[in-house]
C-alpha positions as CSV (number, residue, x, y, z in Angstrom):
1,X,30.8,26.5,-20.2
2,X,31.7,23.8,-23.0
3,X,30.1,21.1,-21.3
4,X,26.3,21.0,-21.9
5,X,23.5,20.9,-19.2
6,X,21.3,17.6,-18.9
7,X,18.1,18.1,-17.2
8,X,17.0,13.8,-16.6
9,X,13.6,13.4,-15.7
10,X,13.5,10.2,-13.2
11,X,9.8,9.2,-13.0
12,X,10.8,6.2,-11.0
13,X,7.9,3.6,-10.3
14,X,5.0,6.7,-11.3
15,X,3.0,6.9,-14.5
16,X,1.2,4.5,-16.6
17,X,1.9,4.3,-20.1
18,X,-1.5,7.1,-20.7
19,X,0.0,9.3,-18.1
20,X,3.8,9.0,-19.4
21,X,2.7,9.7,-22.6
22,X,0.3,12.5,-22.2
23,X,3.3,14.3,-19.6
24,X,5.8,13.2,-22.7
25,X,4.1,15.3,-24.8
26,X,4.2,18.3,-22.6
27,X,7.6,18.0,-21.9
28,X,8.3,17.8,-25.8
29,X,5.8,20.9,-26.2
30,X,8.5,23.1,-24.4
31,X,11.6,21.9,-25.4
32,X,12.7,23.2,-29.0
33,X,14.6,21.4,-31.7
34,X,17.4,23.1,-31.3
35,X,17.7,23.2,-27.3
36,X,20.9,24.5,-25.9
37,X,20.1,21.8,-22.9
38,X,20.0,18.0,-23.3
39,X,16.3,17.3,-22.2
40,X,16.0,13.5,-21.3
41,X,12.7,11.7,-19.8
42,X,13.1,8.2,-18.1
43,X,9.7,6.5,-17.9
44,X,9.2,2.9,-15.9
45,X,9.7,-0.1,-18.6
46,X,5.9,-0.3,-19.3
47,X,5.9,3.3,-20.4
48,X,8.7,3.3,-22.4
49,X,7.5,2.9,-25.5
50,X,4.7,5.1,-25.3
51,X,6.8,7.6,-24.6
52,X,9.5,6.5,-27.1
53,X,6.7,7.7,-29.7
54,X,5.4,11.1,-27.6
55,X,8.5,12.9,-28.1
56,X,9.8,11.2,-31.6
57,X,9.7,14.5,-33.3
58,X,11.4,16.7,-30.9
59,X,15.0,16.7,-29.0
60,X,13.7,15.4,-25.7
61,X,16.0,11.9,-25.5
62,X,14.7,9.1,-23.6
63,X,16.1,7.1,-20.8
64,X,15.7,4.0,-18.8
65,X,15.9,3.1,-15.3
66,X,17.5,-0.1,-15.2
67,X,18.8,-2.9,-17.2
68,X,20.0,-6.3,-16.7
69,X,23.7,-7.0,-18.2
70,X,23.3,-9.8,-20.6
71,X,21.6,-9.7,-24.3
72,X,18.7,-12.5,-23.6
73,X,17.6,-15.3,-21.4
74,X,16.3,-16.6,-18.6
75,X,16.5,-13.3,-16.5
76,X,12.8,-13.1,-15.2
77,X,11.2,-9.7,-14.4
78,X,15.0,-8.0,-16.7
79,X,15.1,-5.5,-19.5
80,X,18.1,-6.2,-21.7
81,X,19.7,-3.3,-23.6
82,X,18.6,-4.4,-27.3
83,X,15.0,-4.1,-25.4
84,X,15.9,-0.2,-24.8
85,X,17.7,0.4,-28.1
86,X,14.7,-1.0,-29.5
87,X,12.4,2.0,-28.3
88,X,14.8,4.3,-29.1
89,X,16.4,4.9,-25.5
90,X,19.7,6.6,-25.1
91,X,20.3,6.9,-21.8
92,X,20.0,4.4,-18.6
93,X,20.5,5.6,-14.9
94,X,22.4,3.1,-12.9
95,X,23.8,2.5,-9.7
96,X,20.7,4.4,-8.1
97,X,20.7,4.4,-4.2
98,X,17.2,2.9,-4.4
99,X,18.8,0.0,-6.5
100,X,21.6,-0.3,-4.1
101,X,19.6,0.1,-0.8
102,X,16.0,-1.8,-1.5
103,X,17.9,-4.5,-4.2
104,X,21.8,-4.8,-2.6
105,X,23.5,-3.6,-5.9
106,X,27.0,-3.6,-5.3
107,X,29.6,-1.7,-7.0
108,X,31.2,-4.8,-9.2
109,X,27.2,-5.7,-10.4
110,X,27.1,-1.7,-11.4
111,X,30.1,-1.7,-12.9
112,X,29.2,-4.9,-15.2
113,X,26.2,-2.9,-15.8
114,X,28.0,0.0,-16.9
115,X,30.3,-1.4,-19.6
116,X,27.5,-3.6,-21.0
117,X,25.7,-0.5,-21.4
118,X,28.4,1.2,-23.4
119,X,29.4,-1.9,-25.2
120,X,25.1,-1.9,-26.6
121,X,25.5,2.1,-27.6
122,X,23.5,2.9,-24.5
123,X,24.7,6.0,-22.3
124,X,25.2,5.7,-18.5
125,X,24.0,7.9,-15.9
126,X,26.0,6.9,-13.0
127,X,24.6,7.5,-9.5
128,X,27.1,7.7,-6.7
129,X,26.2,9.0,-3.4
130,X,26.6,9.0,0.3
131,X,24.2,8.4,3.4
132,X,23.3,10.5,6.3
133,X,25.3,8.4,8.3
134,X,28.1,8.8,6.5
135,X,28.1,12.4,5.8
136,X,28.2,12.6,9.8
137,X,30.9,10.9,10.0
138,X,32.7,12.6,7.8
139,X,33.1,9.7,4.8
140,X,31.4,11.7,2.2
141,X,34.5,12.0,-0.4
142,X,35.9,8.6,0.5
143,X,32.3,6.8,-0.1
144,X,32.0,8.6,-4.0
145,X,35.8,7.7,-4.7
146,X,35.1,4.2,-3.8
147,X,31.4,4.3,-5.9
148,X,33.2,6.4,-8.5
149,X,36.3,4.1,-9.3
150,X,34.4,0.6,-8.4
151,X,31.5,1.8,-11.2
152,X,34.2,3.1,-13.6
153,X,36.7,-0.3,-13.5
154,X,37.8,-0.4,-16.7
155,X,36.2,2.0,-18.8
156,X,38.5,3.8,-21.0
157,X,38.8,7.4,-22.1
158,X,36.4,6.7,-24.9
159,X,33.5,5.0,-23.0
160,X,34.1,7.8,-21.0
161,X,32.7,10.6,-23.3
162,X,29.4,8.7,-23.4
163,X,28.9,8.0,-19.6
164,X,27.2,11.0,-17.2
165,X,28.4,11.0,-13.3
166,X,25.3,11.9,-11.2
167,X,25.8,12.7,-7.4
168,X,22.8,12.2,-5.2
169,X,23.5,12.7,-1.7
170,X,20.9,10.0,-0.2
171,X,19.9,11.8,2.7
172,X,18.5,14.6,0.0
173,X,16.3,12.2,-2.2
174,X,13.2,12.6,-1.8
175,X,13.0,14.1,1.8
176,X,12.7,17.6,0.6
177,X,16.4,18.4,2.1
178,X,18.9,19.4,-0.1
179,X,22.8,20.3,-0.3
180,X,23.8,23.4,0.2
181,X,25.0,24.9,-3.3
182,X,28.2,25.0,-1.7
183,X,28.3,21.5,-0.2
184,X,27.5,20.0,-3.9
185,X,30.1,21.9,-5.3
186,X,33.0,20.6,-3.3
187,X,31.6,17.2,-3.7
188,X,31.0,17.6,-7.6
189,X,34.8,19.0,-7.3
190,X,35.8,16.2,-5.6
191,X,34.5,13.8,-8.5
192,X,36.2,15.7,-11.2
193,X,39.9,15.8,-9.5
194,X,39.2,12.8,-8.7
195,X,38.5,11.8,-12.9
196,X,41.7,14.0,-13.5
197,X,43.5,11.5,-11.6
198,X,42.4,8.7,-13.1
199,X,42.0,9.5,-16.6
200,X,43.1,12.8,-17.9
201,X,42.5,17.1,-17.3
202,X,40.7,16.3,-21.1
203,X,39.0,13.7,-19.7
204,X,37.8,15.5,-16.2
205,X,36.8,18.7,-18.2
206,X,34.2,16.7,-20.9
207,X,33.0,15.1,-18.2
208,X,29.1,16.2,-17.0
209,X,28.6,15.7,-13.6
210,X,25.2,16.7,-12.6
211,X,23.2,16.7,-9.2
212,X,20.3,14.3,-8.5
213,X,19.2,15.4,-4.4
214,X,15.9,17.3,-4.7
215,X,16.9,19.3,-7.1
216,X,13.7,21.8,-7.9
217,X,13.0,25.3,-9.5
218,X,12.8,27.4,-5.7
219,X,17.0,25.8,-5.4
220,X,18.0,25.2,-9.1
221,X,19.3,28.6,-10.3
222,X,21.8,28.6,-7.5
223,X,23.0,25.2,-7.7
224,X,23.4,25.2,-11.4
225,X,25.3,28.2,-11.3
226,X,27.9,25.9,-9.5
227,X,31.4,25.9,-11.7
228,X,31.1,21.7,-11.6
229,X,27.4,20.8,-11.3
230,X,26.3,20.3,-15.1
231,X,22.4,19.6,-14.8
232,X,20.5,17.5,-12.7
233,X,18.7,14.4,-12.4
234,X,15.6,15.1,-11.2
235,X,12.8,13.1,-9.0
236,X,9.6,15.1,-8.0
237,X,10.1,17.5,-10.0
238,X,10.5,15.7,-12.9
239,X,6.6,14.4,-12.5
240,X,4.6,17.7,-13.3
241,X,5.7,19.4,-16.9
242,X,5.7,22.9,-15.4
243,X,8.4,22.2,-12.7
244,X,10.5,20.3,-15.1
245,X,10.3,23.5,-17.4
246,X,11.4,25.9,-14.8
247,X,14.4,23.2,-14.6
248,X,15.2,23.5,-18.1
249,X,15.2,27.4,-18.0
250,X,17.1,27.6,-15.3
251,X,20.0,25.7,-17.2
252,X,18.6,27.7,-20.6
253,X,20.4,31.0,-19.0
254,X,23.0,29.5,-17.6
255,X,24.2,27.9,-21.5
């Protein structure tokens, strides 16, 4: 496969900056220099730079869970994205369905988000994803199109190549429940014809789309071994070093 697995770890609002450090370094411990899997750890804002400096010496990358779409100010309680660049973050996860359920993110707000981010040299991790309620009624596919395009309005080809697609059906985070292999894949093959039409076949084919609904070593091997699922961001599993290794090996054969 040309595109190359991501294995994100989202610690969400766990760790202090000891913990996150010390869990860091034992992440960084088992992933080597020259990993055939992007490896990338997103701490809560107060760990960041602790864990910035655990894994400076080896290719884990680090993320961030949030930002706030302007360069300074009076933003109480925000991170701007000259904050993340300057402890060395790459990547930030937006669009989460915990930021769009608990603090009413829309889809414009994301989307402003999302080209700030690439405008400041930071890489998106877009989260798009459907209830229960409507996966029952049958309005999965419609739901991601309209997350998809909405978070995507007016990026170009080129912000494109640095911007990751993550589908997390919300009725699978965190409740132990997960899609079928099969039921991701036509979801994740939904978001790629669906990138075809917008951009380009180039465009769709660079394009990583990776899975972020309880992903964990007993389900990975399977679902990685889906033609359009190209990693996974990863909740629970993403908390104890050992289960986040079996994660990365299971996209290791797979690469």
């Amino acid at each position: 496969m040309s595109r190359k697995y991501i294995i994100a770890g989202n610690w969400k609002m766990n760790k202090t900056p000891e913990e996150g450090k010390e869990l860091a370094s034992e992440i960084a411990s088992i992933v080597s220099k020259d990993a055939t899997v992007e490896v990338v750890v997103c701490p809560a804002f107060v760990a960041l730079e602790r864990v910035s400096q655990a894994i400076e010496s080896s290719a884990v990358r680090l993320g961030a869970q949030n930002l706030y779409p302007k360069t300074s100010g009076a933003y109480t309680g925000e991170v701007s994205p000259e904050m993340l660049r300057a402890v060395f973050a790459k990547y930030v996860i937006l669009g989460h369905s915990e930021r769009r359920e608990h603090f009413h993110e829309s889809d414009a707000f994301i989307n402003e988000k999302v080209k700030f981010s690439l405008e400041n040299l930071l890489k998106p991790i877009l989260c798009i994803g459907e209830t229960l309620e409507q996966r029952e009624a049958g309005e999965t596919l419609d739901v991601v199109k309209t997350q998809l395009l909405g978070g995507l309005d007016g990026v170009d080809a080129s912000g494109m190549s640095n911007l990751v697609i993550a589908y997390e059906p919300v009725w699978a985070i965190g409740t132990g429940k997960t899609a079928t292999p099969e039921m991701a894949q036509e979801v994740h093959g939904s978001i790629r014809s669906l990138l075809k039409e917008a951009y380009s076949d180039a465009v769709a084919a660079k394009t990583r789309i990776i899975y972020g609904g309880s992903m964990k070593p007993a389900n990975a091997d399977d679902l990685l071994a889906q033609p359009d699922i190209d990693g996974g961001l990863i909740g629970g599993a993403s908390l104890d070093s050992k289960s986040f290794g079996d994660l990365i090996d299971s996209a290791r054969k797979l690469s």
